[in-house]
C-alpha positions in Angstrom: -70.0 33.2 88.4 -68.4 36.1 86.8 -68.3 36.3 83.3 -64.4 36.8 83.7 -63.8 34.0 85.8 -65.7 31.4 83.2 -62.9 32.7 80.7 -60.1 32.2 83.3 -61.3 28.6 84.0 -61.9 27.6 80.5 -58.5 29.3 79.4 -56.6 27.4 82.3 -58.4 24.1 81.2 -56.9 24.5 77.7 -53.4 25.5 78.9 -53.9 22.1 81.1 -54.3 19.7 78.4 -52.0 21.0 76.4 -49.2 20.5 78.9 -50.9 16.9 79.2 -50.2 15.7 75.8 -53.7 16.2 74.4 -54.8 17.1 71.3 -56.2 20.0 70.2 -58.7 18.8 67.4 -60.2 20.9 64.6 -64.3 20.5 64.4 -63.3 18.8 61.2 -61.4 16.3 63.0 -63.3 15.7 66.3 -63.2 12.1 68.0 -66.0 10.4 67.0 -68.6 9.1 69.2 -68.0 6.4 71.1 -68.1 3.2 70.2 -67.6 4.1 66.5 -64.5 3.0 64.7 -61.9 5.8 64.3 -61.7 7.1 60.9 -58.4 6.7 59.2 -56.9 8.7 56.4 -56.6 7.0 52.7 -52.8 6.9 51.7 -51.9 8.4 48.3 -51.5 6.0 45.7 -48.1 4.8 44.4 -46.6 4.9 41.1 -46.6 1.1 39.7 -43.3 -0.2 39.2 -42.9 -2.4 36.3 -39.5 -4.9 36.7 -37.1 -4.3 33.6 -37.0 -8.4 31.8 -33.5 -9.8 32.4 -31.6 -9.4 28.8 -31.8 -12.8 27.1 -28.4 -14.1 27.0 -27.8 -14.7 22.8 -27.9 -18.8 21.9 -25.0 -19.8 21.1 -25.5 -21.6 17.4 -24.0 -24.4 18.3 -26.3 -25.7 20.4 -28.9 -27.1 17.8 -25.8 -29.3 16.8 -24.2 -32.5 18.2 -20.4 -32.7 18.2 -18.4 -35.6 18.4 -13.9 -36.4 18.6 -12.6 -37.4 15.6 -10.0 -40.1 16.4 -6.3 -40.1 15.1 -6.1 -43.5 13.3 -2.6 -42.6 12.3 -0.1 -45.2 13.2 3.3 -44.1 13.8 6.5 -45.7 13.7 9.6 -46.4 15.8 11.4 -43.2 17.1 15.0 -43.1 14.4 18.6 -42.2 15.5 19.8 -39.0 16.3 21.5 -38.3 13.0 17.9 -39.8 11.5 15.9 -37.5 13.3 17.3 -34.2 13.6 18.4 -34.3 9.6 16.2 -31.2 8.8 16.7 -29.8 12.2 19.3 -27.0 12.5 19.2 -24.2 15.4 22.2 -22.4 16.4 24.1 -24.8 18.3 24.8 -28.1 18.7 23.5 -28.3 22.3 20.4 -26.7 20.9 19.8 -29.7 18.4 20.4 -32.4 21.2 18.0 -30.9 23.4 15.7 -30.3 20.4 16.1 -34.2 20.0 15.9 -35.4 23.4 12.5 -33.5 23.9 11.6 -35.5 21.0 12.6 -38.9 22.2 11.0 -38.1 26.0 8.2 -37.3 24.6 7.7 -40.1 21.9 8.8 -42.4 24.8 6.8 -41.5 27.3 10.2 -40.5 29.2 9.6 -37.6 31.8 13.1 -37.7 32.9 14.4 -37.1 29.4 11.7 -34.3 29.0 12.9 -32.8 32.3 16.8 -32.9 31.3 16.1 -30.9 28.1 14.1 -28.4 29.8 15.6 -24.8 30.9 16.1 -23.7 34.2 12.9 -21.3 34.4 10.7 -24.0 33.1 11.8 -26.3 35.8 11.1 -23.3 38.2 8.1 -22.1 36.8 6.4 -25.3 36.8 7.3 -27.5 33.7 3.5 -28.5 32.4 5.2 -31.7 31.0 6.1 -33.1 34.3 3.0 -35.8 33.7 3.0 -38.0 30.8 1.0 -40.5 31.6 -1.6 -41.9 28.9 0.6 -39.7 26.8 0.2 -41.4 22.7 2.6 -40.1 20.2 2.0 -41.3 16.4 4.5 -38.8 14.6 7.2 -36.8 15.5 9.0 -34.6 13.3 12.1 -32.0 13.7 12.7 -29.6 11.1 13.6 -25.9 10.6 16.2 -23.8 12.3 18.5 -22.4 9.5 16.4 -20.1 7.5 13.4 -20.6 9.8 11.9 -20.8 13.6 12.9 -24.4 14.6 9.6 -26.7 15.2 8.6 -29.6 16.0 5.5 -31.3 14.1 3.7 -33.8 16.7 1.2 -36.0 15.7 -0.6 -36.6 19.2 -3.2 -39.9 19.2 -4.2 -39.3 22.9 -2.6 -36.4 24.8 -3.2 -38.2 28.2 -3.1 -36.3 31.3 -0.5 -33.4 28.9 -1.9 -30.3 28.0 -0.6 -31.3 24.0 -3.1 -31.1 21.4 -4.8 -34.4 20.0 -4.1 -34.4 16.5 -1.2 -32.8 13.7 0.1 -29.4 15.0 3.4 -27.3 14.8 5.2 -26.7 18.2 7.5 -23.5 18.1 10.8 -23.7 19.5 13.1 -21.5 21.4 16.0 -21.9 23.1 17.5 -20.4 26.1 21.8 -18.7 26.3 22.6 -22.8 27.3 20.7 -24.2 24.6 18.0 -25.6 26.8 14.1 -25.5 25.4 13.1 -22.6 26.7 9.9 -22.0 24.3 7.4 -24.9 23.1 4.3 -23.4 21.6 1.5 -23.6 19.4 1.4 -20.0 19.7 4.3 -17.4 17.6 7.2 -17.0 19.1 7.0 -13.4 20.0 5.7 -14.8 23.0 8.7 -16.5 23.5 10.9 -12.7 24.7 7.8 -12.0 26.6 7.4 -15.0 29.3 11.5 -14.9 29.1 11.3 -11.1 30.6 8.6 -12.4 32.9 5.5 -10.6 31.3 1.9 -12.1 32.2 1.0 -10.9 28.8 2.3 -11.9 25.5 0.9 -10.9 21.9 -1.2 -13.7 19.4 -1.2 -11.5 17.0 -3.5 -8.8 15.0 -7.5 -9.4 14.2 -7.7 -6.4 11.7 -5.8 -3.5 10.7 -7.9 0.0 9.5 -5.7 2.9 7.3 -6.9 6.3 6.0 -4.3 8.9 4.4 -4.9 12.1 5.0 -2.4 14.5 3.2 1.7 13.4 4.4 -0.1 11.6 7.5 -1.4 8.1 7.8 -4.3 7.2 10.6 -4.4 3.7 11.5 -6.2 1.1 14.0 -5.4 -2.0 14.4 -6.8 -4.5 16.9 -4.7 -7.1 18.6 -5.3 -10.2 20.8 -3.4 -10.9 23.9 -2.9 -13.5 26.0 -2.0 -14.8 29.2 -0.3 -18.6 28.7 -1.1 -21.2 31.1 2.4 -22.3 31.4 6.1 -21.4 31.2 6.5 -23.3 27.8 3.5 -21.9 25.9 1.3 -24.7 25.3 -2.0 -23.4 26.2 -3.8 -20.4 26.7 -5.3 -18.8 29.8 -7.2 -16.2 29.3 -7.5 -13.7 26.4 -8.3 -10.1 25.6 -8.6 -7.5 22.9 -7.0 -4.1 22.5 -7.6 -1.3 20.4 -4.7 0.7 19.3 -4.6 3.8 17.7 -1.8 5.3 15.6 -0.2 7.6 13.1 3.0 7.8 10.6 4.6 10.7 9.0 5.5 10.5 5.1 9.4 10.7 4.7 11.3 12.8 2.7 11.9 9.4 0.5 8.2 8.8 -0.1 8.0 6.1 2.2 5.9 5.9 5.8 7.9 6.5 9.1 7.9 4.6 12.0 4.2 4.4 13.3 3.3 6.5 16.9 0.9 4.9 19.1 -1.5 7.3 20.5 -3.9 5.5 22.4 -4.6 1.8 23.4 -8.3 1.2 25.0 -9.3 -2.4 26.0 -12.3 -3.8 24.3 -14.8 -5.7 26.7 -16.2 -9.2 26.6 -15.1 -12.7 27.1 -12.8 -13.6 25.2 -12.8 -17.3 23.3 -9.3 -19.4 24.0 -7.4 -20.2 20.6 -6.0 -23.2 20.6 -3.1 -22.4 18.2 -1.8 -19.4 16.2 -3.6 -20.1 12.8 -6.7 -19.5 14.5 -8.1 -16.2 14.0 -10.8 -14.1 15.5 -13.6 -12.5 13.1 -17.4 -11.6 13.8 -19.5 -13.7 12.0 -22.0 -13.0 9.4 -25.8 -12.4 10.9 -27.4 -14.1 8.1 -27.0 -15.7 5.1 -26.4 -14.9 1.3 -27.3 -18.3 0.3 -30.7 -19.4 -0.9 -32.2 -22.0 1.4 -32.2 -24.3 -1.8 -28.3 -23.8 -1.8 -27.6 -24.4 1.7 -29.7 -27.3 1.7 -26.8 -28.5 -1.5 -24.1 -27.2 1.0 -25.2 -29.2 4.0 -25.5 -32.4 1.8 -21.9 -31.7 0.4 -20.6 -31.0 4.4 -22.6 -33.4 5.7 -20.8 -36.4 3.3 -17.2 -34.6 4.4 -17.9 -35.1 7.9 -19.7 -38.6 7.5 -16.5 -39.7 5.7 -13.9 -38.3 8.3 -15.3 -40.4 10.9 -15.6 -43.9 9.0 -12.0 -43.1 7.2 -13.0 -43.3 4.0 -12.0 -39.3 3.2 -10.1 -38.9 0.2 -9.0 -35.7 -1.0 -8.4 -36.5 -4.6 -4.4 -35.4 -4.5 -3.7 -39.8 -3.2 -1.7 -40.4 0.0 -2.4 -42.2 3.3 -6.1 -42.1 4.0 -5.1 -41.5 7.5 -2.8 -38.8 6.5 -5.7 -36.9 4.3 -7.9 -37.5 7.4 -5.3 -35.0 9.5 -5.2 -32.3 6.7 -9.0 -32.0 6.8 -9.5 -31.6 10.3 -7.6 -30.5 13.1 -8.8 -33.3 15.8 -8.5 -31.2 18.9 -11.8 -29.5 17.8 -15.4 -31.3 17.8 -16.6 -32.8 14.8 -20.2 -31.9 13.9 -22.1 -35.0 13.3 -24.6 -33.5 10.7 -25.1 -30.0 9.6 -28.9 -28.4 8.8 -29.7 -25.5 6.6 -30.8 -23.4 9.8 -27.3 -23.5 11.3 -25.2 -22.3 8.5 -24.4 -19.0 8.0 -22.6 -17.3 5.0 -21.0 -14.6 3.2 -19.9 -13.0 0.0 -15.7 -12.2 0.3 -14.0 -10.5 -2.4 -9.9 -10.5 -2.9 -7.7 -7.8 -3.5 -5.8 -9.9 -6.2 -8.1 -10.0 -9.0 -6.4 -13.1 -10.5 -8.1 -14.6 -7.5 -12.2 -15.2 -7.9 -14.2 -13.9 -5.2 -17.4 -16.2 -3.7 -19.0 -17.6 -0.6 -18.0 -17.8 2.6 -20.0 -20.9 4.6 -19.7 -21.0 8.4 -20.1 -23.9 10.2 -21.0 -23.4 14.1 -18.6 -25.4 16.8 -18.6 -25.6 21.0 -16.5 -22.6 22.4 -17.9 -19.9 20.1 -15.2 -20.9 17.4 -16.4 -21.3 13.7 -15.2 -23.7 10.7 -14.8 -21.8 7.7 -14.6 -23.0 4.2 -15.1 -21.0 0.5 -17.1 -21.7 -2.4 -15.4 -20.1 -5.5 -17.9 -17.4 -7.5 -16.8 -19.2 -10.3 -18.2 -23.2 -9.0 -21.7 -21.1 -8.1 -23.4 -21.3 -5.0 -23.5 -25.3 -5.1 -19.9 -25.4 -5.8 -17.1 -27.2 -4.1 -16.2 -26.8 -0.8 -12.5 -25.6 -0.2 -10.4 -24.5 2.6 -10.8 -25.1 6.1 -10.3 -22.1 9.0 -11.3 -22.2 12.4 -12.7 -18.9 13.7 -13.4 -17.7 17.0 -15.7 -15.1 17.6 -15.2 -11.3 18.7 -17.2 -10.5 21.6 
């Protein structure tokens, strides 16, 4: 065969199997013999991926403690007249002061229909949160206020039942709608009271902390406020809570004093939000250690730990006299947990200082409870670390 014809054949053999599908190897890459395994390429190694840990969620102090209800041993009395009642009791009307007194008496009676009928029309529409009183255990009722101040009610609750009332002593708000109906009953300040009447969702408890700087004529402030969404038409609990930041200015007047303050911007701060169960509850972030030797909180603990111990056999005494029973209700609010014993390793504490220096500065000592809330209570410079234990606040915590 031609020399040119072995090219021809060998280039049309090529051209063949490459319109077949087959492969055109390198001699680096020819098939290996047969009967040996096929060689396969190693794969690049891959980066090691190391998992981020999960953030440990922060213990909450409380749980190295063990709680417990302090009863209301309070007995009350029977429920007086009208004129007996409402003595001390003076809103702007008339019709306000019978309603005022019939929510009284339903209550203290156990009487849902006499709730109901003192009631005001967007209550009863709403949902009134009183419509239930069974197991409901009134042990003292008091009317007062009105003519130079909010009108309340003081209710002494021994067992709230199936109502969303607070066990224990605690100051109800009132408010009263154009017919003199109860149109407000609250735990909470009545500048709530305008904001569920307009409708609103929200409705402001008030300021944690207020920051001014004066530069020049100008004043820069921030204050931070709670607000809250109520559970109910009335007021009686809260839903859900959150916290603003609000920034703002005022001019200097002509006179010397401030103008009216401008807002400039109002940002949300994050995080959930503890419930307060009334408006003398406050939010704070508490201290991270202590300022207290262990040798004094050891002392501290002995002194809280003999408090608490007497609360729940009733033998508290206060030293001012009175109803043991009564003294008992000053020193604790009962619709928060009781701890049963305190140890050095829970406490945490302070140094505070006043801005009246007739008044001493000292020691903070906080006391964890369930619900990220705190009980607060002072030692005076002056009694040392080991002195006596005064005051009582309840705390809840800033997230």
């Amino acid at each position: 065969m031609k020399p040119f014809a072995r090219i021809f054949m060998v280039s049309a053999l090529l051209l063949l199997l490459t319109a077949c599908g087959g492969p055109l190897l390198p001699d680096s890459a020819a098939a290996p013999p047969a009967g040996e395994p096929a060689a396969t390429a190693t794969p690049a190694p891959q980066p090691t991926v190391t998992p981020k840990p999960a953030p440990t969620p922060t213990p909450d102090p409380s749980d190295t403690l063990e709680y417990t209800m302090l009863p209301v041993t309070w007995e009350g009395r029977a429920f007086g007249s009208y004129e007996g009642e409402t003595w001390q009791f003076m809103p702007n009307d008339e019709t306000a002061r019978k309603n005022g007194y019939l929510l009284a008496q339903g209550l203290y009676e156990g009487d849902a229909e006499k709730v109901r009928a003192a009631l005001s029309d967007r209550v009863l529409a709403a949902g009134n949160p009183l419509e239930e009183l069974e197991g409901l255990k009134i042990a003292e009722i008091m009317l007062a206020g009105g003519l130079y101040e909010i009108p309340y009610m003081s209710l002494t609750v021994a067992d709230p039942g199936v109502t969303p009332l607070l066990a224990g002593e605690h100051t109800y708000n009132l408010r009263f709608d154009e017919t003199g109906k109860v149109d407000f009953f609250s735990p909470f300040s009545v500048e709530a009271a305008d904001a569920l009447a307009e409708g609103e969702d929200w409705v402001s408890l008030g300021n944690w902390g207020i920051q001014e700087t004066i530069q020049g004529d100008t004043l820069q402030g921030v204050r931070y406020s709670i607000q809250g969404r109520l559970a109910d038409p009335l007021g009686l609990r809260a839903a859900e809570v959150r916290g603003t930041r609000v920034q703002y200015h005022a001019d200097r007047q002509p006179d010397g004093m401030w103008g009216e303050s401008v807002e400039e911007e109002e940002t949300s701060i994050p995080g959930q939000w503890p419930l307060p169960l009334n408006l003398y509850e406050t939010y704070e972030e508490p201290p991270e250690g202590n300022v207290l030797s262990p040798e004094e909180r050891q002392r501290v603990c002995d002194q809280l730990n003999r408090k608490f111990a007497s609360l729940r056999d009733g033998t508290y005494d206060d030293g001012f006299g009175g109803d043991p029973a009564w003294q008992i209700l000053n020193a604790w609010d009962n619709a928060r947990p009781l701890p049963l014993t305190v140890t050095p390793e829970s406490l945490r504490s302070q140094r505070y200082s006043e801005r009246n220096p007739d008044i001493p500065s000292g020691v903070s000592v906080w006391v964890p409870l369930p619900d990220h809330c705190w009980v607060v209570y002072n030692i005076a410079e002056s009694g040392g670390a080991a002195g006596e234990l005064s005051g009582r606040s309840y705390v809840l915590e800033v997230p």
